[in-house]
C-alpha positions in Angstrom: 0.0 0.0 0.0 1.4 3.7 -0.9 0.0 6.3 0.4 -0.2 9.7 -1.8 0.4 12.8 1.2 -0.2 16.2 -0.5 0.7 19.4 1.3 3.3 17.3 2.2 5.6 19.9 3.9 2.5 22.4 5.7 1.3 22.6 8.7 -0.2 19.5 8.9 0.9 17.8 6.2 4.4 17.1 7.3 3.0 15.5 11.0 0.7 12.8 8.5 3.9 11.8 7.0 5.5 11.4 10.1 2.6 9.4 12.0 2.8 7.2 8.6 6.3 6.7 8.6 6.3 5.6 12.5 3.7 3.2 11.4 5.7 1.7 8.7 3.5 2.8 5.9 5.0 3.2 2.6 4.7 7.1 2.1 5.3 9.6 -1.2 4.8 12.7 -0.5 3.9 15.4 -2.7 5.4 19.2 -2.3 6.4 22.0 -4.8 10.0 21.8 -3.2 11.8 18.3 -2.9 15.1 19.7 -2.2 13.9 21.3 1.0 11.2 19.3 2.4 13.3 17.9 5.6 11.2 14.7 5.3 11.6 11.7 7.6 14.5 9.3 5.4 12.3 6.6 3.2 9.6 8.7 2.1 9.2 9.1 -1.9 9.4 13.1 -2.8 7.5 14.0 -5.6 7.5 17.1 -7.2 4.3 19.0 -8.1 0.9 20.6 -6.2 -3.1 19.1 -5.7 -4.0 22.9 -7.8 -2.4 20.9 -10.8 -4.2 17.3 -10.8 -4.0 17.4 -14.6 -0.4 16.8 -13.5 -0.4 14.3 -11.2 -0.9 11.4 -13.3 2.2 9.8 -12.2 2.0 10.9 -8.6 -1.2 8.7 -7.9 0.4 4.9 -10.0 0.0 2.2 -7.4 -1.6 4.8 -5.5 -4.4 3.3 -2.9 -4.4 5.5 -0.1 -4.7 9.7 -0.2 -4.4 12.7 2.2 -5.5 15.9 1.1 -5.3 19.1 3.1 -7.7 21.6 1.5 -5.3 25.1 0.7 -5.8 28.4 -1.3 -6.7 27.6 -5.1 -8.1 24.3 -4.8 -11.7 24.9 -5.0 -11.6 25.3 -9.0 -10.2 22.3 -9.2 -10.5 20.0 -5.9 -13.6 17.9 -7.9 -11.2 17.2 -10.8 -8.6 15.9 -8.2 -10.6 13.3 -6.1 -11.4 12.0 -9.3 -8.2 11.7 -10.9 -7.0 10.1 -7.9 -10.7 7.6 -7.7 -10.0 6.4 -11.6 -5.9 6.3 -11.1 -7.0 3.4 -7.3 -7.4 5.3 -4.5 -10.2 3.7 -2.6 -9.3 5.7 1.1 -9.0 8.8 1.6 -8.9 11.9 4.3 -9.2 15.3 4.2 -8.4 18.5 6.5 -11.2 21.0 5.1 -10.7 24.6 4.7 -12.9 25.7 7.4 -16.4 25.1 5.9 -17.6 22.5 3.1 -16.4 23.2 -0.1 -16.4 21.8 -3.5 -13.2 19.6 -2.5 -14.9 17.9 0.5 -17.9 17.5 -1.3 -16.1 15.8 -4.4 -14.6 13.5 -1.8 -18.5 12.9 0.1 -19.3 11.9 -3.5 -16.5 9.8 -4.9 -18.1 6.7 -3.6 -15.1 5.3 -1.8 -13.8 5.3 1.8 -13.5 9.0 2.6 -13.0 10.8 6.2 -13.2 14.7 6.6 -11.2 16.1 9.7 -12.9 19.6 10.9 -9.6 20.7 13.0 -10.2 24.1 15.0 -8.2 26.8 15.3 -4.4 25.5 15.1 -1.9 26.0 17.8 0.6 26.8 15.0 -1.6 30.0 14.2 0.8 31.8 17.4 4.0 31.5 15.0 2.8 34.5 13.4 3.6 36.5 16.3 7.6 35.4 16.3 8.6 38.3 15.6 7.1 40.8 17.6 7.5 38.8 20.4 11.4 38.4 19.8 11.7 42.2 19.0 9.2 43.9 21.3 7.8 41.3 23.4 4.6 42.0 22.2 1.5 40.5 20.7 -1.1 42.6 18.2 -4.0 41.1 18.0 -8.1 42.5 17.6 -9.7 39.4 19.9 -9.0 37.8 22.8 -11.4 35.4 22.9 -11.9 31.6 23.7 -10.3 29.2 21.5 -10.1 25.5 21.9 -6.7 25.3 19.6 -5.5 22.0 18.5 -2.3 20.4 17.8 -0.9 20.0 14.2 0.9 16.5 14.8 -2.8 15.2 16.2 -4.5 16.5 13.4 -2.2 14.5 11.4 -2.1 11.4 13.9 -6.0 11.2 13.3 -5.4 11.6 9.8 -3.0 8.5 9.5 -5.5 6.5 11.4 -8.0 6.9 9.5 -6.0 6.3 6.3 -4.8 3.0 8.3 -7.3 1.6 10.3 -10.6 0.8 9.5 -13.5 2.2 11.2 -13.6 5.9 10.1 -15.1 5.8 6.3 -17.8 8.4 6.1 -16.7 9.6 9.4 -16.8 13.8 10.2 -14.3 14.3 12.7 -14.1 17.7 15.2 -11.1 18.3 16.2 -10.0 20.6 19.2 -7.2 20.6 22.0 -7.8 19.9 25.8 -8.5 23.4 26.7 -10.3 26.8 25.3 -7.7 29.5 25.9 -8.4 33.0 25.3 -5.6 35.0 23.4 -4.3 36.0 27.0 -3.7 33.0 28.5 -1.5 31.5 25.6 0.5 34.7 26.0 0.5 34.0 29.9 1.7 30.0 28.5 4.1 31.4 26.3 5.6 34.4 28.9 6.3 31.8 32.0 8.3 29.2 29.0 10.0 32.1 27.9 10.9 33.8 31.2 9.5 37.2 30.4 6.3 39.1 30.1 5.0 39.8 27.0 2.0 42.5 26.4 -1.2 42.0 24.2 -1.8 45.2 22.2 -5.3 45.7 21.0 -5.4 46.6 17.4 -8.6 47.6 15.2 -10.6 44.9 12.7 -9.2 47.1 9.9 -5.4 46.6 11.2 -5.8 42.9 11.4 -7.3 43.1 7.8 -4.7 45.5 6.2 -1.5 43.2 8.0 -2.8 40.4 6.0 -3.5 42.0 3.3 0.1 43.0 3.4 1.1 39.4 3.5 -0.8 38.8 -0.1 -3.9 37.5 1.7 -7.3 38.5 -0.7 -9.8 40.8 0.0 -11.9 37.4 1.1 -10.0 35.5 2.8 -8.9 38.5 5.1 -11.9 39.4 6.1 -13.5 35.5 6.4 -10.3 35.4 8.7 -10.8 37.9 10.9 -14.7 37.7 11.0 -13.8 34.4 12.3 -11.8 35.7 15.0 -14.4 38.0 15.8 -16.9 35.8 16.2 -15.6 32.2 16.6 -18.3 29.4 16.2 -19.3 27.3 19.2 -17.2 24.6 17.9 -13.8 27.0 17.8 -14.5 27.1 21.5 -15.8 24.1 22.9 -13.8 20.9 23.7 -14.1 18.2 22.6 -12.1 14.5 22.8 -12.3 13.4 20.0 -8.7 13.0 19.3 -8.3 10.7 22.5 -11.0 8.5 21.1 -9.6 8.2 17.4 -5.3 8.0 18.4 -5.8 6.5 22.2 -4.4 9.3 24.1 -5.3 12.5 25.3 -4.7 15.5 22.7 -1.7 17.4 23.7 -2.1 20.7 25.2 -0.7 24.6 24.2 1.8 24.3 26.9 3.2 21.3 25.5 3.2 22.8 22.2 5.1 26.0 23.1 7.8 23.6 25.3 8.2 22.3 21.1 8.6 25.5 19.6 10.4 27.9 22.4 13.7 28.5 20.8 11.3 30.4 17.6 10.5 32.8 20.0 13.7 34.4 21.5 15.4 36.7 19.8 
């Protein structure tokens, strides 16, 4: 069995390689950069993206098995992929959506094989973005400072390999949050006493948070579904569930446990 991992090197995509590759799973992995992936040894690197599938055709022979995490641009074309990838074998699949479902998710709803969709909250990777003001200023800007139950990257991707590995989970919607609901203050509080200093939340306006992402090459859209979502998280965002203790068999890991991970990206 091979299983196809696109995104191979995001967020997420890089801990459902891993989890596979601990398991023993024969793994290719498909990213836009080979040469810098930093990919556990073993795993096959192929070159190319899930916005191309009209690409792909060699990607998916002897293909059985397929993750897809849903990014910018795949809409057009995520119907066209699931079912290049149904016609070339697959007959499993998961899928971490892009925050609602979309024409991607759908397809895969449709395809008529083994499919599982993963509705992760609000990642705990989403703090990287304040590295830098943190190391420079010891400061965070942000509008909100509201409730979030934040998950976990490498148990959005553990649940994501056990579905793709055990059986149980076809048509299966999974909700996926961390142990706790932290506002935006208590992560800084988390991230302050690993770090052995204060650091200050500065309130900015709606607008700033828009225009800073706009600055980053984020649409008009996507910066303000972002932010809105901030503004007004659903009850999902903030409610916890344990979902990934009853999928991988152990608790889902907390934010403090993520920041003991990541510490070093914070100092200056």
């Amino acid at each position: 069995m091979t299983v196809l991992v696109t995104g191979a090197t995001g967020n997420t995509g890089r801990h459902v390689v891993a989890e596979l590759v601990r398991r023993g799973e024969r793994v290719r992995a498909l990213t836009r950069n080979p040469a810098g992936a930093r990919l556990p040894a073993g795993v096959e690197l192929v070159e190319g993206t899930h916005t191309a599938p009209e690409t792909l055709t060699e990607a998916f022979e002897g293909v059985t098995r397929l993750h897809i995490t849903v990014t910018a641009g795949l809409a057009d074309v995520g119907a066209d992929l699931v079912k290049r990838a149904v016609d070339a074998g697959v007959r499993r699949m998961t899928i971490v959506w892009g925050g609602y479902v979309g024409p991607t998710e759908q397809a895969m709803a449709e395809s008529g094989v083994e499919w599982t969709r993963l509705e992760p909250q609000e990642f705990m990777s989403n703090a990287l973005t304040w590295t830098d003001s943190i190391r420079t200023g010891k400061v965070v800007r942000e509008p909100f400072d509201l409730p979030s139950a934040v998950v976990h990257e490498g148990d959005i991707g553990a649940v994501a390999a056990t579905a793709l590995v055990e059986d149980g989970h076809s048509g299966k919607v999974y909700n996926l949050t961390g142990p706790e609901a932290l506002t935006t203050s208590e992560r800084i509080a988390i991230l302050s006493a690993a770090l052995g200093h204060d650091i200050t939340l500065e309130r900015i306006t709606r607008q700033q948070a828009i225009d800073r992402l706009l600055a980053d090459g984020v649409s008009v859209a996507d910066a303000e579904y972002v932010v809105g979502w901030h503004s007004d998280p659903p009850v999902e965002a903030r409610t916890v569930v344990d979902t990934v203790e009853k999928v991988i068999g152990r608790p889902a890991r907390t934010f403090a446990q993520w920041v003991a991970e990541h510490a070093d990206r914070f100092k200056p």
